[in-house]
N, C-alpha and C positions, 0 to 999 in steps of 0.2 A: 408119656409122650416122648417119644425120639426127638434125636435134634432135625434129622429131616424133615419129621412132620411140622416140627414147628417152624422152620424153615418153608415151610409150604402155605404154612397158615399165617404166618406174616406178609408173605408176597401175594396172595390171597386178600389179605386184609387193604393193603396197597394199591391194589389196583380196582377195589369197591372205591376204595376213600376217590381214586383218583376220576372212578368213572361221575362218583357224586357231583366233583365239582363237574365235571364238564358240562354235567345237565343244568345244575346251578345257572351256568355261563348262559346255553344255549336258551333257559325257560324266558317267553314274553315279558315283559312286563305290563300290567294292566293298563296302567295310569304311569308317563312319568311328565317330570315338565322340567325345565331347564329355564334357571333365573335369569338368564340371558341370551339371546337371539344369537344364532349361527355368528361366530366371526365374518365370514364371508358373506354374510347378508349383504348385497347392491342390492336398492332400490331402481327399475328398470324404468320407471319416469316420475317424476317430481308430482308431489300433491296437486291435487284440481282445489282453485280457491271456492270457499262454499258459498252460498247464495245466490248461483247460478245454477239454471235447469239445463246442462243436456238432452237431455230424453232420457225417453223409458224401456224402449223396445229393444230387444234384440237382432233386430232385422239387420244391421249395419255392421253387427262385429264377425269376424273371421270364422268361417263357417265350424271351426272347429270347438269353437264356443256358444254357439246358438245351443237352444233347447232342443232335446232329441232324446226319445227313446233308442236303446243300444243294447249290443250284445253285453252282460257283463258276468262271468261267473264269482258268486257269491253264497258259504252258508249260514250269511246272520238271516233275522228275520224279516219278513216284507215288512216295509215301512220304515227300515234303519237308513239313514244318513250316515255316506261313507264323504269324509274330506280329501281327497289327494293335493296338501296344499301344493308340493312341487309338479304336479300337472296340473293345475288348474283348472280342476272340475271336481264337483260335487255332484254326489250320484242318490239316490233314491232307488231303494232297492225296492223292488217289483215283484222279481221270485228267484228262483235259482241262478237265472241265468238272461234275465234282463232286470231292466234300471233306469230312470229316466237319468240326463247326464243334461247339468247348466255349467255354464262356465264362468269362474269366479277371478274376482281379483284378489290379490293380500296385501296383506300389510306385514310391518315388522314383528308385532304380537301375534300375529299366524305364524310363526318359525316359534314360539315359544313354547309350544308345550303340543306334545303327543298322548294320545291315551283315547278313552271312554267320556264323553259327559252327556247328560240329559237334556234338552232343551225346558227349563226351569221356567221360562217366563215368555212371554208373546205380545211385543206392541206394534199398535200399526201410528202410524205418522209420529215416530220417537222425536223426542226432544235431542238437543245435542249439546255436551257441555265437554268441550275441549281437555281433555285431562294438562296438568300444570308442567311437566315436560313438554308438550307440544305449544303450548304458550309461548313459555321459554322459547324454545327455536322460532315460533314467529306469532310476536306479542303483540303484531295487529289482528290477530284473530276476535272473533265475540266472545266473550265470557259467555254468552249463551244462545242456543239459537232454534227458534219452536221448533216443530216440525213441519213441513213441507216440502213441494218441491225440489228448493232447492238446498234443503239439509242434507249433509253427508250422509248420514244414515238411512235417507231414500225414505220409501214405500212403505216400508215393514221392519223390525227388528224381531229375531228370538235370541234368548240371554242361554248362553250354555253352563248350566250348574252355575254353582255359588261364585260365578268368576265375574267378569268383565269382557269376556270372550263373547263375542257377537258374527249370527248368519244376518245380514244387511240389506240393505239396498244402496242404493248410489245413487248422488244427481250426475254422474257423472260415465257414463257407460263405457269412454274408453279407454278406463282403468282395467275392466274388465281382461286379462291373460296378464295384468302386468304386476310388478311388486312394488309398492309404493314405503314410502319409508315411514309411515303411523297406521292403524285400520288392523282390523279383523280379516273375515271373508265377504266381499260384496259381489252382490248380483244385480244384474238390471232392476230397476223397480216391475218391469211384467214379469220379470220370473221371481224375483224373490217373493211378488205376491201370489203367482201363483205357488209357490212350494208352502208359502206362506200357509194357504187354503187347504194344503193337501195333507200337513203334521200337523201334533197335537202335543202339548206340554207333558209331558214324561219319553218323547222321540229322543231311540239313542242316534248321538253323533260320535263315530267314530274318526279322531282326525288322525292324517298321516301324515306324518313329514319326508318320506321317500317313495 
């Protein structure tokens, strides 16, 4: 072999290696999570104290969070829950190109993690036990609190995979578009139980964070 050819076959070789990484860079990742919430996470109104009913309906919040069927183009499967935490709406894929669309609130653990999870478990009128962080910041809370009404967790819960990641309900509806500084995803209690009624324990949820 010449010195040109091998000259050829190194710069050659060079610019495989270099295109390798670039796909490296560009490929999704399935699943990632991030042990800590955005730095710039603001909370956009202050926790609602629990054991109060707001209501259930959607009737009163900003039309752009009410329940609605919508244009949406997608090619996961019908029946996938897509999260867009940063717009605040969770979609229910329908078919290619529609989706029902509710409109959620978040919490600080909704900035924590991107990716794939299954909805693993399905309670309706959940219990609610203040995780020890949240104590801490405000230690008149209950150590625990049944379900009902006027429990944080509303109407319905389903448990996303082996985490602590929760689609909710609220007693509190007009958290609903906003970002609270503890919480999952919540929806009214009529929509969370109607999406409630509409999945089934193995539904993928895809969450987004942009």
């Amino acid at each position: 072999m010449g010195r040109a050819e091998a000259a050829r076959n190194v710069r050659r070789a060079a610019w495989i290696g270099a295109a390798l990484f670039l796909c490296l860079l560009a490929a999704p990742v399935a699943a990632k999570s991030r042990l800590q919430p955005p730095a710039d996470f603001q909370p956009t109104m202050d926790d609602v104290p629990p054991g109060v009913d707001h209501g259930n309906a959607d009737d009163d919040l900003p039309e752009q969070f009410q329940r609605r069927a919508v244009f949406y183009r997608s090619q996961h499967p019908v029946g996938t829950i897509i999260i867009e935490t940063a717009e605040r709406h969770l979609y229910l894929i329908e078919s290619e190109t529609r989706a029902l669309r509710y409109g959620i609130g978040v919490g600080r653990e909704g900035f924590t993690r991107a990716g794939l999870l299954p909805i693993s478990r399905k309670v309706e009128w959940p219990d609610w036990k203040p995780p020890p962080d949240l104590i801490e910041r405000q230690p008149y809370l209950p150590r625990f609190m049944a379900g009902g009404p006027g429990n944080p967790l509303g109407a319905r819960a389903m448990i996303l995979g082996n985490t602590d990641y929760r689609i909710h309900g609220t007693n509190a509806p007009e958290t609903i578009g906003q970002a609270l500084a503890y919480g999952c995803f919540r929806l009214v209690n009529d929509d969370v139980i109607d999406l409630y009624d509409r999945v089934a324990v193995g539904t993928r949820v895809i969450l987004r964070q942009n």
